[in-house]
KEVO-330799 format. One record per residue (C-alpha): residue in three letters; z, y, x. Coordinates in steps of 0.02 Angstrom, whole numbers, plus 50000, padded with zeros to 5 digits. Each point is the difference from the previous one (the first is absolute). Layout:
AlaZYX
...
This chain:
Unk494954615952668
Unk499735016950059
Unk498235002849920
Unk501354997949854
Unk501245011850047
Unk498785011150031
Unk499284999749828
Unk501605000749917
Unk500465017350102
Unk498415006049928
Unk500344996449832
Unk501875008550013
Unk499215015750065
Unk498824999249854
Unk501224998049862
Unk501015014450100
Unk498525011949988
Unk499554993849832
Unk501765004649949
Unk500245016550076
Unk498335004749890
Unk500824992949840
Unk501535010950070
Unk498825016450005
Unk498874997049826
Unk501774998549923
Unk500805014450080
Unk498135010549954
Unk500294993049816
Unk501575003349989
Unk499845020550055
Unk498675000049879
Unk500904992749870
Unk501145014650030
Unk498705012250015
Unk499464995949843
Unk501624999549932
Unk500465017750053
Unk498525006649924
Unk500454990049828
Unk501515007950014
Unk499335017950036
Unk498684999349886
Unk501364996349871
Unk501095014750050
Unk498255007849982
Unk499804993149813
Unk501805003949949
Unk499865019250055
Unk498445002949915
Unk500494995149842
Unk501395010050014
Unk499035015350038
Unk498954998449876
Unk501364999549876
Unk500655016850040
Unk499255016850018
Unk501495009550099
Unk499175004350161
Unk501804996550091
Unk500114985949934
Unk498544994050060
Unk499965005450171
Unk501954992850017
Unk499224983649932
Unk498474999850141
Unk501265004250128
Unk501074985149967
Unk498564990149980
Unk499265002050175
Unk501824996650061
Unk500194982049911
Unk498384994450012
Unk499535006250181
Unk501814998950076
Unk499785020250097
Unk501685008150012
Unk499405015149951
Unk498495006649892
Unk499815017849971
Unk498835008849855
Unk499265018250020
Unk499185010249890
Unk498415009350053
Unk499765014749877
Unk498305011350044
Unk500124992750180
Unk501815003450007
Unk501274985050063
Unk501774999149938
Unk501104985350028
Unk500724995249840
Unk500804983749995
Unk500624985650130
Unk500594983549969
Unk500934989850131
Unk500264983350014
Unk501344994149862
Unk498655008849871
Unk501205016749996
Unk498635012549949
Unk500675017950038
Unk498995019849985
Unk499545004750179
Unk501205010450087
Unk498725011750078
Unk498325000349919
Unk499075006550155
Unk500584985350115
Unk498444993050078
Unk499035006350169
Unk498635009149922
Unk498724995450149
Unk499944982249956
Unk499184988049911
Unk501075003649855
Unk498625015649983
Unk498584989250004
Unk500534988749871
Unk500495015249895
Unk498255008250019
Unk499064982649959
Unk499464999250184
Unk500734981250020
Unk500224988549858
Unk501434991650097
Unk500835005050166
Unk501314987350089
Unk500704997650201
Unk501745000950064
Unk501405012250038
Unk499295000650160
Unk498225011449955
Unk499885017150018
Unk499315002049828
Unk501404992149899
Unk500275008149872
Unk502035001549990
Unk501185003950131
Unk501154985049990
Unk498714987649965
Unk500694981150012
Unk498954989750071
Unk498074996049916
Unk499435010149846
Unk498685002649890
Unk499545014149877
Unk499024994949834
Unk499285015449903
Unk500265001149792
Unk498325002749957
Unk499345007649814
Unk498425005549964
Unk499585000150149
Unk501505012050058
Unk501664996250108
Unk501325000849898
Unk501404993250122
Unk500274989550128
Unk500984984150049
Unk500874998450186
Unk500784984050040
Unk500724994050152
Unk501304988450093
Unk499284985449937
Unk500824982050013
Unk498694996050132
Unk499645009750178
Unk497945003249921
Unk499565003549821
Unk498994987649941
Unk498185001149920
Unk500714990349819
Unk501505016650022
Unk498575013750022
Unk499084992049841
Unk501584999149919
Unk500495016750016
Unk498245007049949
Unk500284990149832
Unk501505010949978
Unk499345013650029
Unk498274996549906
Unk500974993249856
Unk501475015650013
Unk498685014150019
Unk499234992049801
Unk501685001149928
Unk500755017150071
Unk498215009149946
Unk500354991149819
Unk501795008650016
Unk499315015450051
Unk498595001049868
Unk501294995649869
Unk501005016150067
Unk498535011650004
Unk499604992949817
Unk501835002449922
Unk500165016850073
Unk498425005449957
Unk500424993449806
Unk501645007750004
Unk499305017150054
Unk498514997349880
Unk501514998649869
Unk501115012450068
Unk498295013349974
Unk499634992949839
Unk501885005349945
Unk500015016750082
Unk499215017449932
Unk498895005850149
Unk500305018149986
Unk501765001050006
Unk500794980550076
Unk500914997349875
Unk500104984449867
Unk498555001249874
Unk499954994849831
Unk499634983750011
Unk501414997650124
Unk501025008849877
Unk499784985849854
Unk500724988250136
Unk501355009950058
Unk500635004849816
Unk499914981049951
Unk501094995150145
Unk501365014649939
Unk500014994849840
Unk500304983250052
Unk501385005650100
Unk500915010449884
Unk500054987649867
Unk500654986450097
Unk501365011950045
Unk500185012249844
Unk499805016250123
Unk499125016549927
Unk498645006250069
Unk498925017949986
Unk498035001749975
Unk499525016050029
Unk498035008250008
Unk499645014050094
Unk498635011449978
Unk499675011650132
Unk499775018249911
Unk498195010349985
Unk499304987650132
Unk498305006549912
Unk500415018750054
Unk500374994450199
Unk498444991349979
Unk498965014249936
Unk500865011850102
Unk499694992450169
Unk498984984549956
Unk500434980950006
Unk500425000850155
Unk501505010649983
Unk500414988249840
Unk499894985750111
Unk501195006450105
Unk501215003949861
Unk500004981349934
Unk500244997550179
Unk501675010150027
Unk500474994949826
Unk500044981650052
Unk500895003750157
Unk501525011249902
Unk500164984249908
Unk500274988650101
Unk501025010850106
Unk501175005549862
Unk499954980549915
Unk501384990250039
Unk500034982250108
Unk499204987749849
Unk499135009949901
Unk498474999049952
Unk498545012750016
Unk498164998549953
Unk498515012049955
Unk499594994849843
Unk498425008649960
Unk499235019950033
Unk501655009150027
Unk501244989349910
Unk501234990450128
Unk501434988549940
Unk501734996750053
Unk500924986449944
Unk501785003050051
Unk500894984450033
Unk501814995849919
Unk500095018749938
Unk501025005549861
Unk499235016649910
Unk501375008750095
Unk499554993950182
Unk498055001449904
Unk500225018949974
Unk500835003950184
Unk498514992050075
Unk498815008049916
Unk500685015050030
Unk500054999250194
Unk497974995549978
Unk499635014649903
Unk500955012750126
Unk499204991650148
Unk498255001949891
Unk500575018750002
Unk500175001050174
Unk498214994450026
Unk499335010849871
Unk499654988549888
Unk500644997549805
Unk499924983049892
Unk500334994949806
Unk500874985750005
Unk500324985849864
Unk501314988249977
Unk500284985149925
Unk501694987950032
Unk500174979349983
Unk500374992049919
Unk500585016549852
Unk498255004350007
Unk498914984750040
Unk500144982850057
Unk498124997550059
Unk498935010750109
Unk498845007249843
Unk501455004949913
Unk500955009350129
Unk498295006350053
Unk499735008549822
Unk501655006750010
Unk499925007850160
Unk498245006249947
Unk500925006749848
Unk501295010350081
Unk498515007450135
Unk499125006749851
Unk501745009149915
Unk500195008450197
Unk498435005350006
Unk500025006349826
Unk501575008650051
Unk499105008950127
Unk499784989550147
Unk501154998950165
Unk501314990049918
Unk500634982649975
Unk500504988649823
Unk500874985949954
Unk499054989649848
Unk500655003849832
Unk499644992249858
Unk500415011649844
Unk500205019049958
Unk501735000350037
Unk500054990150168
Unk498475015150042
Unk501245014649938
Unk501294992650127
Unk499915006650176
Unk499064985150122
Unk499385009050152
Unk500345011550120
Unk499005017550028
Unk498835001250153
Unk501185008650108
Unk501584991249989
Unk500184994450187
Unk500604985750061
């Protein structure tokens, strides 16, 4: 009987052990089931934000989207982003923990001695430790961090800090985690940047392509544009407006007397008058040689004639002298070559009338008897 009870203790203390391993493989399955279940859900977070960066090319946008990323996916409490221009940190955005992504207060908040700088400089491809180092890189650091760099061709572009994560350690899946941000972050905000670079580069391309070189203003092709778009406007709202061509006087003299240079210079100051002396919403271009034109926006021949005559005295002051041609829509033309011709038209009777003067367009004998301009020094 007691080899029996014997055996039967055994066997209980077996089946105890046996169970208290069953116990642990569970409990060990069951932490990796969530293990891999956190990462599912990270790498989904992931996913989601990637797509959404790529869908976008506002560099704000994208860095607000990261931010809240690293938040959801990684659970940190706070992630900051800084730039690193030419070697240069700035602080530029932070997101805390309910995915409120605000602009830095103070741009130069970080300890400079830290490893902050070493990530900046491409010294470390990722730095981490605790609030407790004397290299961390913020002043009120909470707990573990990490920094991952933003890496483009081979350049830092920025840098993400996290810290105060849900655990007391960061773990190794969190550091990989991170990087993928940043990896995937750095792609997107050089796209964004490129796609800058590229529209302002078109836009300036454009802006020359529409601008005389010697003198800044509008050019003649910018002119065709610009006309088009007042036409528009004036028909759709049955307003006059003036076309006037000015021809800046014995340009061929200044330039034999003190070469092209000194012409140069005239178109020059002749450009600035006008635009000086033009009011807000008109229009001014150098047509071609030394002809300019003024198109003088929802301007009666009266208003037409005052303004014309405040150019020519401020032409006066700066030595200079113009013929000057107008032509008014619609009475005179409804297209551009029409009310081109006419002004042309009236240039040719003020230069046949000696020069230094200004006409209206007139389209018979008696309309040319009748008085349409004013002499060259009437002031304003």
């Amino acid at each position: 009987m007691g080899a029996n009870l014997s055996g039967s203790s055994l066997d209980v203390a077996e089946f105890r052990e046996e169970i208290e391993r069953l116990q642990a493989r569970i409990a060990a399955l069951e932490a990796e089931r969530d293990e891999y279940a956190q990462q599912n859900a990270e790498l989904f977070v992931l996913q989601q934000v990637f797509s959404t960066i790529n869908s976008t090319l506002d560099i704000n946008d994208i860095l607000s989207m990261v931010l809240r990323g690293v938040v959801e996916a990684l659970k940190f409490k706070r992630v900051v982003l800084f730039d690193v221009v030419e070697g240069n940190i700035v602080r530029r955005l932070e997101c805390d923990e309910n995915g409120t992504v605000n602009h830095a207060l103070d741009p130069r908040e970080y300890r400079e001695n830290s490893t902050i700088a070493d990530v900046a400089h491409g010294d470390l491809q990722l730095a981490y430790g605790n609030g407790e180092d004397p290299d961390v890189p913020l002043e009120d650091a909470r707990g573990a961090y990490c920094i991952a760099p933003l890496v483009a061709r081979d350049i830092v572009r920025g840098m993400l800090y996290a810290d105060d994560p849900p655990g007391q350690e960061i773990t190794e899946n969190q550091l990989r985690v991170l990087l993928d941000f940043a990896s995937q972050a750095a792609i997107a905000v050089e796209n964004a940047r490129l796609y800058e670079e590229t529209r302002r580069l078109l836009e300036e391309t454009q802006r020359l392509a529409n601008t005389d070189s010697l003198t800044g203003i509008p050019n003649r092709r910018a002119l065709a544009e610009l006309l088009e778009r007042e036409l528009h406007t004036s028909e759709r709202y049955d307003t006059p407006f003036a076309f006037v061509i000015l021809d800046l006087d014995d340009l061929k003299k200044i330039n034999d007397s003190g070469g092209h240079s000194l012409g140069d210079l005239a178109l020059k100051r002749f450009a600035q008058v006008l635009k000086k002396n033009a009011r807000k919403g008109d229009i001014i271009a150098r047509y071609a040689g030394d002809e300019f034109v003024l198109i003088m926006a929802q301007s009666d021949r009266e208003q037409t004639t005052r303004g014309i005559e405040r150019i020519m005295a401020a032409l006066r002051r700066n030595g200079l002298a113009s013929s000057i041609g107008v032509a008014m829509f619609p009475t005179d033309g409804t297209d551009g070559q029409t009310l081109f011709f006419s002004a042309d038209e009236a240039l040719y009777q003020a230069k046949q009338a000696g020069k230094n003067q200004f006409r209206f367009y007139s389209r018979g004998p008696k309309d040319q008897d009748e008085p349409s301009s004013a002499p060259a020094d009437v002031t304003a």
